[in-house]
C-alpha positions in Angstrom: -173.0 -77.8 33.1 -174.5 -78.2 36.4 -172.7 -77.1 39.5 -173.0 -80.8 41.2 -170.8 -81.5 38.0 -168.0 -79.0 38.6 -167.5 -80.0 42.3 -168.9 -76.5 43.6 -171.6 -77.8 45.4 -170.9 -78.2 49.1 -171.7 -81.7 50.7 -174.7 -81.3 53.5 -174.2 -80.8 56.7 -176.3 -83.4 59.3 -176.5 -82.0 62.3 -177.3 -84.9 65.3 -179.7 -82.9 67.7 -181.3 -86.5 69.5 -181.3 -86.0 73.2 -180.4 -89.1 74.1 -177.1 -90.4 72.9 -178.1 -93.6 70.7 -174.4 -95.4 72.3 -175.1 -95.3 75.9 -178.3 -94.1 76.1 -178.3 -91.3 78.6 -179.4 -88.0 78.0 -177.1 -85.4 76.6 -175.6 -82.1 77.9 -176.7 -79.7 75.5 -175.5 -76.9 77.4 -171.8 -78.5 77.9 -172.0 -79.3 74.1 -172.6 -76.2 73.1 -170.1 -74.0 75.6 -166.6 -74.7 76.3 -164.9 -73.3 79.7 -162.9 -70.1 78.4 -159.3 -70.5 78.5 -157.2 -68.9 81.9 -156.6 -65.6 81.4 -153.0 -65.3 82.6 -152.5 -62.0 81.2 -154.5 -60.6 84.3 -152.1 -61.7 87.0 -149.3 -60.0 85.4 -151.7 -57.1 85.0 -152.5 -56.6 88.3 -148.4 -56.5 89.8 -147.7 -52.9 87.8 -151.6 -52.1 89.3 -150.5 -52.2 92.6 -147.2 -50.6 91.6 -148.9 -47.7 90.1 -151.2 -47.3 93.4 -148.1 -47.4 95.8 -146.5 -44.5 93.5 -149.7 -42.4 93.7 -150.1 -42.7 97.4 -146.3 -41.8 97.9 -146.8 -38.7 95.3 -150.2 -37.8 97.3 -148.6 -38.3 100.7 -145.2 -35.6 99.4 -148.0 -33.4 98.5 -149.7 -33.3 101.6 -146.6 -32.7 103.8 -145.5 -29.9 101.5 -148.8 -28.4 102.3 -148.9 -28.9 106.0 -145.1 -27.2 105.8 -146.1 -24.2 103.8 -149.4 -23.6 105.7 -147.0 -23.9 108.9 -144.9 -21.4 107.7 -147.6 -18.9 106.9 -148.7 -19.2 110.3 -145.1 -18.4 111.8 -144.8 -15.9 109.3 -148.6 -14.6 109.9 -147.8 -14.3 114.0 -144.4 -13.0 113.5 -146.0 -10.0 111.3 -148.8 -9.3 113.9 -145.8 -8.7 116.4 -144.2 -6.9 114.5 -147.4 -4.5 113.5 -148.2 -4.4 117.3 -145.0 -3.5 118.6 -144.8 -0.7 115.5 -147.9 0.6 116.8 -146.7 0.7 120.7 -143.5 2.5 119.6 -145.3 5.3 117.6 -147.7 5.9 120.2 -144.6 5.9 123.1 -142.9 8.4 120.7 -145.8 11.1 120.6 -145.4 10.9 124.4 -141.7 11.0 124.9 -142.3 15.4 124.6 -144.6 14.9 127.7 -141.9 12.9 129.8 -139.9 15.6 128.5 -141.8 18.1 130.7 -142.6 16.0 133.8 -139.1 15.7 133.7 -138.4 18.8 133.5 -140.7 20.1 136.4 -139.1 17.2 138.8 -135.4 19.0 138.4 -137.3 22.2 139.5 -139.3 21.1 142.2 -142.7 21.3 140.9 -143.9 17.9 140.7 -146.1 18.3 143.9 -149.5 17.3 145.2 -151.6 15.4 142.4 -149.9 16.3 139.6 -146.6 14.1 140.8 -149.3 11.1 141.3 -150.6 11.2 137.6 -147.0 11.3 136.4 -146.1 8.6 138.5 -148.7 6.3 137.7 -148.3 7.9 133.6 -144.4 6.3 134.1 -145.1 3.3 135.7 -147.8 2.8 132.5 -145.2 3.1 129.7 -143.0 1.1 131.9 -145.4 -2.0 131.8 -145.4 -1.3 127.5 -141.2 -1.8 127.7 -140.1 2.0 127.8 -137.4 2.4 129.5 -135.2 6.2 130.1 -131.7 5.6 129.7 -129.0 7.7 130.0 -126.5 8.3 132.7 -123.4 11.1 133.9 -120.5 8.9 133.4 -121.3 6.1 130.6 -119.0 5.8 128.5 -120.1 7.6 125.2 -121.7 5.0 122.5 -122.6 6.8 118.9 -125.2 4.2 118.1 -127.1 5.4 121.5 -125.7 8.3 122.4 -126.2 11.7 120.2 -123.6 14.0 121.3 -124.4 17.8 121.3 -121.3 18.9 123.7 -118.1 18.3 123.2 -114.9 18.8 125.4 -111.5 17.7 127.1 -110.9 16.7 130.4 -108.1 15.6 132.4 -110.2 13.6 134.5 -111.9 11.0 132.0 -109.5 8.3 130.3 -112.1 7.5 127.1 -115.0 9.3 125.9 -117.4 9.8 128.5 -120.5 11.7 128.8 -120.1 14.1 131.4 -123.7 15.8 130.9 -127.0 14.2 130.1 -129.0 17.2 128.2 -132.1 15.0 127.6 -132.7 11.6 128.2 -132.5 8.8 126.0 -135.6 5.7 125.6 -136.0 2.5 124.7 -138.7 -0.2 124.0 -136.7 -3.7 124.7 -134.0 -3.2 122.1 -135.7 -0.3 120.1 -133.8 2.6 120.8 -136.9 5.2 120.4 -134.8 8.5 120.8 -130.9 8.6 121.7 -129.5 10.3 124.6 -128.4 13.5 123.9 -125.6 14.1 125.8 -122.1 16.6 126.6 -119.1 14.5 125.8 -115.5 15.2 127.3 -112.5 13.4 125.7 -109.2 12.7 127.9 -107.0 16.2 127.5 -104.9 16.5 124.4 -102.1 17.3 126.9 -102.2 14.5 128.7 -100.9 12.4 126.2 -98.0 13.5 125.5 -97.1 14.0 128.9 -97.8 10.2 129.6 -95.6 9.2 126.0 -92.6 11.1 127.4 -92.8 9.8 131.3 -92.5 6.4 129.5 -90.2 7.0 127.5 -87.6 8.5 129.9 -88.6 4.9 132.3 -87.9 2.6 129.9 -85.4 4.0 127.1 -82.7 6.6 128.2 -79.0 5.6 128.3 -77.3 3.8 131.8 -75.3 7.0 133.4 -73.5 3.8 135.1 
């Protein structure tokens, strides 16, 4: 049996490929035949609103991350200065503290008279030195007596002082602004253990004995 029999055979395709259209008789657009206009893609507009969403987000993200930068590496450079001081005005204090023994003996030779002739111009201008780098002696007869400046090597009761008081100044205290380099050693007389009790019974006998009348 022969396929045209069954039905299998497929029925020709004619094809019209005339440039001229037979009907109206004008020549045919073979490129507009053959290529239709693609359909609107609408799917790229609503592509392009979380685009510009995702932009904005990483601009915000980039901009946070700069400013925490420009924070941190502003801190290190507070941090950075605030160390140097500190370094620099370590080093000033150890070098005034291998010095204090030599104001030590220049003051030691003033109380005795023998700070004379050239020898009282180099300590002079020595002090005035140190005093330009912030040392300053301190340490007087009569302050009160302060433990966190004072170092007391004396001690002793007197009638004539009403708190402790440092009634001798054995060797001079320094300081560098706030730095206490060395404390004051001092003598340090406390009002009399008599008086006291003297000044408890005066008051006493004003203010609480019995009316006689």
């Amino acid at each position: 049996m022969s396929p045209r029999e069954n039905g299998a055979q497929e029925e020709p395709v004619i094809r019209d490929n005339r440039k001229i259209d037979p009907e109206t008789g004008k020549a045919r657009d073979s490129a507009g035949d053959a290529t239709e206009a693609p359909p609107a893609d609408h799917g790229a507009e609503t592509a392009t609103a979380p685009a510009e969403g995702s932009a904005r987000d990483l601009l915000a993200e980039r901009t946070a991350d700069l400013q925490r930068l420009q924070a941190e590496y502003s801190n290190y450079r507070k941090r950075v200065d605030r160390d140097r001081v500190a370094v620099k005005e370590q080093a000033v204090a150890n070098v005034l503290t291998e010095l204090l023994p030599v104001l030590d003996d220049i003051g030691r030779a003033r109380d005795h008279g023998e700070l004379t002739g050239g020898f009282a111009k180099v300590s002079e201008s020595l002090e005035a030195t140190l005093g330009k780098l912030g040392l300053t002696a301190y340490g007087a007869k009569g302050d009160p007596f302060d433990p966190t400046v004072h170092e007391a090597l004396m001690h002793s009761y007197s009638a004539e002082v009403s708190e402790p008081t440092c009634v001798e100044i054995l060797q001079p205290g320094y300081r560098v602004n706030d730095r206490i380099l060395r404390a004051a050693r001092v003598a340090v007389a406390e009002p009399s253990e008599e008086a006291a009790p003297e000044e408890t019974a005066a008051g006493s006998g004003e203010s609480g004995g019995p009316d006689e009348n």
